[in-house]
C-alpha positions in Angstrom: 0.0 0.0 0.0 1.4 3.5 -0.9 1.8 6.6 1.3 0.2 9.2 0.2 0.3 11.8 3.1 1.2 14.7 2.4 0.9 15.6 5.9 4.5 12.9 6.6 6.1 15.9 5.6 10.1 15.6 4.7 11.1 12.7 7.1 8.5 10.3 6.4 9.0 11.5 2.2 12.4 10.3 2.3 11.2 6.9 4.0 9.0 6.6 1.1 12.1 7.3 -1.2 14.5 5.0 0.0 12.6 2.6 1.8 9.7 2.2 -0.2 7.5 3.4 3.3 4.1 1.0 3.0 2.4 2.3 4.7 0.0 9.4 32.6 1.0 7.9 35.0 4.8 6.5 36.3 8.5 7.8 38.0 11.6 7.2 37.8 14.9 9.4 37.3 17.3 11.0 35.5 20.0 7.5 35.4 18.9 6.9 39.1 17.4 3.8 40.1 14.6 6.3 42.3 12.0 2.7 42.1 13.2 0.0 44.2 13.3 -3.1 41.3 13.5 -6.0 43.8 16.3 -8.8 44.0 17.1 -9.7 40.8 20.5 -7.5 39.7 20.5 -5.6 35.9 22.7 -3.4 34.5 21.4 0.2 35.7 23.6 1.9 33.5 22.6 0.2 30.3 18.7 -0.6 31.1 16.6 1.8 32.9 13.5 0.3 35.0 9.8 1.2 33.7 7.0 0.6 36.5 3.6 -0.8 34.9 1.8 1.4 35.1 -1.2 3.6 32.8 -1.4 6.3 30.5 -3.4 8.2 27.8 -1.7 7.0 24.6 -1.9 9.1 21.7 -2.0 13.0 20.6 -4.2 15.0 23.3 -2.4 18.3 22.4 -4.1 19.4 19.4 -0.9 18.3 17.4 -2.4 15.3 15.9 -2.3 13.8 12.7 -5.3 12.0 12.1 -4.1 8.5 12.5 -2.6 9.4 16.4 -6.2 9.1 17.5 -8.5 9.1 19.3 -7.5 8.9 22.4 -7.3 6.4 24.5 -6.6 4.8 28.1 -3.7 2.0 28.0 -2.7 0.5 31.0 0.4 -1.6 31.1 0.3 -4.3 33.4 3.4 -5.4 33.8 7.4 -3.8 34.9 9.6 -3.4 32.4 13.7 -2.7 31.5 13.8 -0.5 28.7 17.5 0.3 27.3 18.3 3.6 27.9 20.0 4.4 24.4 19.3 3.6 21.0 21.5 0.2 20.4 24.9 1.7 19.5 27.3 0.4 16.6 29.2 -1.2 19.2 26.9 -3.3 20.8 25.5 -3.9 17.7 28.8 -5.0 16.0 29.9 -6.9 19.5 26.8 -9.1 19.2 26.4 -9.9 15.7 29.9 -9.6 14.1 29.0 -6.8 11.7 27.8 -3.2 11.3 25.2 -2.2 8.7 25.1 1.6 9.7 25.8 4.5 6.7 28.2 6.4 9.5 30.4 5.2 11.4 31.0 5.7 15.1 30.8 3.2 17.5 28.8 5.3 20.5 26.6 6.6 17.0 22.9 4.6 17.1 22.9 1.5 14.8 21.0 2.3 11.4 20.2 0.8 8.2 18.7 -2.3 10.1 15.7 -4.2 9.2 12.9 -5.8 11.2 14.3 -8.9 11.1 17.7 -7.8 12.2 16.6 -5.8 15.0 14.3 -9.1 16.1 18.0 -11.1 15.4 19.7 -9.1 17.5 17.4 -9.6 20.1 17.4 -13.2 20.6 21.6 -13.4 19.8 21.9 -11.2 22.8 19.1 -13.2 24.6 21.4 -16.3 23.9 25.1 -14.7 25.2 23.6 -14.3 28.4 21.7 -17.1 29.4 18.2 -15.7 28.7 14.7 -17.4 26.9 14.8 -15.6 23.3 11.5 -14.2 22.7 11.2 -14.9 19.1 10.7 -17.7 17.0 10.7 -18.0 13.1 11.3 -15.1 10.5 9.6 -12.7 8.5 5.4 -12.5 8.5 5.9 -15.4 10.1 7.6 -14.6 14.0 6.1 -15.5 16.6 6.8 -13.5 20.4 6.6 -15.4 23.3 5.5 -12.9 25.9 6.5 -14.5 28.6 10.4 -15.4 27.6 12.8 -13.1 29.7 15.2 -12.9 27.1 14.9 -9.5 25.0 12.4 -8.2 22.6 11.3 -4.7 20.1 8.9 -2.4 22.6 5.3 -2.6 21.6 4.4 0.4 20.4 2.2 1.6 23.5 5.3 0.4 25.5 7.3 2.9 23.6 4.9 5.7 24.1 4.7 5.0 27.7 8.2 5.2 28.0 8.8 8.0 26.0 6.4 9.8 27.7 7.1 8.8 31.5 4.0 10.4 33.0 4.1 14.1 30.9 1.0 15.4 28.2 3.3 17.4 25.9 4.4 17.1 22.7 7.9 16.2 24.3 8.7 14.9 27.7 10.7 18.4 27.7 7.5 20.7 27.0 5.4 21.5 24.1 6.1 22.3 20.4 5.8 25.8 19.3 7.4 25.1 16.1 6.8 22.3 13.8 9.3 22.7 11.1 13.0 22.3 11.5 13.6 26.1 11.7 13.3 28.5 14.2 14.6 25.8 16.6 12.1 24.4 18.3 13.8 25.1 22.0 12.0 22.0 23.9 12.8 19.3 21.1 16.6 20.8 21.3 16.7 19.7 24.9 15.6 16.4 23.9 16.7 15.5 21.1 18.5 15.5 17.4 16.2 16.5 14.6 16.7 18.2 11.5 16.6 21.8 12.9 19.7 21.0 14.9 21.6 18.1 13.8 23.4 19.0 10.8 22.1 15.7 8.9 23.4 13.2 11.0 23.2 10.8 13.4 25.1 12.2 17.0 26.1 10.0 19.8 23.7 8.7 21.7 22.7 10.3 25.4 24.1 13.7 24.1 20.7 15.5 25.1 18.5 15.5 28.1 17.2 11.8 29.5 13.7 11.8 30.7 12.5 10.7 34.0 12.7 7.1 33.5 16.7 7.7 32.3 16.2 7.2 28.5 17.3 8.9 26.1 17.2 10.0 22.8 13.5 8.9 22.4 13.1 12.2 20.3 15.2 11.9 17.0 18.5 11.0 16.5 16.7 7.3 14.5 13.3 5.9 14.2 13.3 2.9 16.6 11.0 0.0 15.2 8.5 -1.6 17.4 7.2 -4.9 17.5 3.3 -3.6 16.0 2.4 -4.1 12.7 1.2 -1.1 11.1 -2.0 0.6 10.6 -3.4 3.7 10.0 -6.8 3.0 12.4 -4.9 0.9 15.1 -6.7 3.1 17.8 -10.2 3.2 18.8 -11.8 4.8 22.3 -11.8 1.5 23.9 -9.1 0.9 27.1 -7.2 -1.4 26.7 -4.4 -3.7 28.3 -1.2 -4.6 27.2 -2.4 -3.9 23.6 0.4 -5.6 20.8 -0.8 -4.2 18.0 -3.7 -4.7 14.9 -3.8 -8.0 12.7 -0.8 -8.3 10.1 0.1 -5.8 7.5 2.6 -4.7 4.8 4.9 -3.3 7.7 5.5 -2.4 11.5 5.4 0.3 13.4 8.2 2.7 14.1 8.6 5.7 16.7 10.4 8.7 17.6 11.0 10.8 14.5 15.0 11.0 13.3 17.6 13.5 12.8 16.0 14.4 9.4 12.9 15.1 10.7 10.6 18.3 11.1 9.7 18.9 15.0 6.7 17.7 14.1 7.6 14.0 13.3 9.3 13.4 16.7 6.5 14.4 19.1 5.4 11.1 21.9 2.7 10.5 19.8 3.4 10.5 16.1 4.2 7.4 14.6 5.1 5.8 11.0 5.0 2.5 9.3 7.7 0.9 7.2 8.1 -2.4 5.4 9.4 -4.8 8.1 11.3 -6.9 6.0 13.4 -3.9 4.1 16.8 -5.1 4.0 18.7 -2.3 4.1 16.4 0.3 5.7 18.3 3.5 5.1 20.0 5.4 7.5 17.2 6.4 9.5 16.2 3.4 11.0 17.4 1.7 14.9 16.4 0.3 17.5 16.3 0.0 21.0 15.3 -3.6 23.3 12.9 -4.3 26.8 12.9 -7.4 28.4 10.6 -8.2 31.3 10.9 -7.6 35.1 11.5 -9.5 37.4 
C-alpha cells in the first residue's frame, strides 16, 4: 500500500524514497534507580527500569495527525527494563559480528537495520547471556513469546509510555511551538537530534537530556521500530491492556522521528510504518530492546 500523506512531511517523504515506506502515570529518574526493582541485579547503566503502570496514549495536544487518535486509556500491566539508548554500533557489532550503519562511530545509534535484524539481534543477545529468546521463526511469520525473559522490540504503547514517562506534551521536555526544522524548536533541542539541529546526521547517543525514567534520545536521533504491525486505524476509544498491536500488514510500526525530521515528526505521539522486512532500511532506522521484570 502506498503513502500518500502529504501531511508525513520531509522525514516520512524520504522513507517513502529509500525505503519504499508502506504504509499518565509513572517515576523514575534522570539514570537513578529512584524505584526500588526487587532482588534480581540488571545493569542500571545500560537498562533503565519502567514501573507498569497507565497512560493516555496518543496525541491530546491538538498536534495530531489524524491516525494518532483518538485517544485512549492504555494501561500496562506489567514492569519493564527498557535500554536507555538507542542500540549503538558497538553493541551492535559486539553481538552480531557486523555493522550495517551508513556512518560510522561506535557510540553513534545502529541504522540501516531491518525488522528482522533488529528481532535477530534480540534473541543473539538473549542467547550470550543465558536468557529465553523471545522470538521464533522469521519474516510475517515470527512469533513473540511474551512470557520469555530474554529481550524483545517495545510494543508500540510500551514505547509511548516510555517516551512519555507520565508528561501530556508534545515532548517529555514541553510542548512544540514550532513544527518545522527552523526557528529551533527550543523544547525538542533539549531532547533530542532533529533536523533543525543536527546538521544531517546521526550524534552520539545520550548527548541530550534523559527523561525521567533515564532514557534517552526517544526524540530523534533514528526511528526505533517496534514490534506492532502497522495501521493507519490501530486506535479506537476502547481501554485497553497490554495492547500488541492490529492484525498483520505490509509493515511495522516505528517511533520517535530521526535526525532528518521536522519537530513535528518526533512528538510522543506521532508514529510511522515501514516495510518490516526492508533489507537495508536507510539510514534512518534503529532500535532500541525491553525485556521483562523481574
Amino acid at each position: 500500500m502506498a503513502i500518500t500523506e502529504n501531511t508525513l512531511h520531509a522525514c516520512f517523504t524520504l522513507a517513502v524514497a529509500l525505503a519504499v515506506c508502506l504504509i499518565g502515570s509513572g517515576c523514575g529518574s534522570n539514570g537513578d534507580d529512584a524505584v526500588s526493582p526487587g532482588s534480581q541485579a540488571y545493569d542500571s547503566t545500560r537498562y533503565a527500569f519502567i514501573p507498569a503502570g497507565s497512560f493516555l496514549m496518543g496525541d491530546s495536544t491538538g498536534h495530531a495527525e489524524w491516525f494518532e487518535q483518538p485517544v485512549h486509556q492504555v494501561a500496562l500491566a506489567s514492569s519493564f527494563l527498557m535500554s536507555r539508548t538507542e542500540v549503538t554500533q558497538a553493541q551492535f557489532t559486539a553481538v552480531m559480528g557486523y555493522n550495517p550503519s551508513h556512518f560510522d562511530g561506535e557510540d553513534l545509534p545502529v541504522e540501516q537495520v531491518s525488522w528482522d535484524e533488529a528481532v535477530a539481534y534480540c534473541n543473539a543477545l538473549s542467547e550470550l547471556e543465558g536468557l529465553t529468546p523471545c522470538y521464533s521463526d522469521t519474516g510475517m511469520n515470527t512469533v513473540c513469546d511474551w512470557t520469555a525473559n530474554g529481550y524483545r522490540l517495545p510494543t508500540e504503547a510500551e514505547w509511548e509510555y516510555a517516551c512519555r514517562a507520565g508528561t501530556t506534551t508534545d515532548y517529555f521536555t514541553g510542548e512544540m511551538t514550532h513544527e518545522s526544522n527552523t526557528p529551533l524548536d527550543y523544547a525538542l533541542n533539549a531532547a533530542g537530534w532533529y533536523g533543525g539541529n543536527s546538521g544531517g546526521e546521526s550524534h552520539p547517543v545520550a548527548g541530550k537530556w534523559p527523561n525521567d525514567f533515564g532514557l534517552y534520545d526517544l526524540h530523534g536521533n533514528v526511528w526505533e521500530w517496534c514490534w506492532d504491525w502497522w495501521s493507519w486505524n490501530a486506535y479506537d476509544s476502547t481501554a485497553q491492556v497490554d495492547p500488541r498491536g492490529p492484525a498483520p500488514s505490509d509493515g511495522r510500526v516505528c517511533r520517535g522521528g530521526c535526525f532528518f525530521c521536522l519537530a513535528s515528526e518526533c512528538r510522543s505521539a506521532y508514529r510511522v510504518g515501514v516495510p518490516f522486512d526492508e533489507v537495508r532500511a536507510v539510514w534512518i532506522l534503529g532500535f532500541r530492546v525491553v525485556r521483562k521484570y523481574p
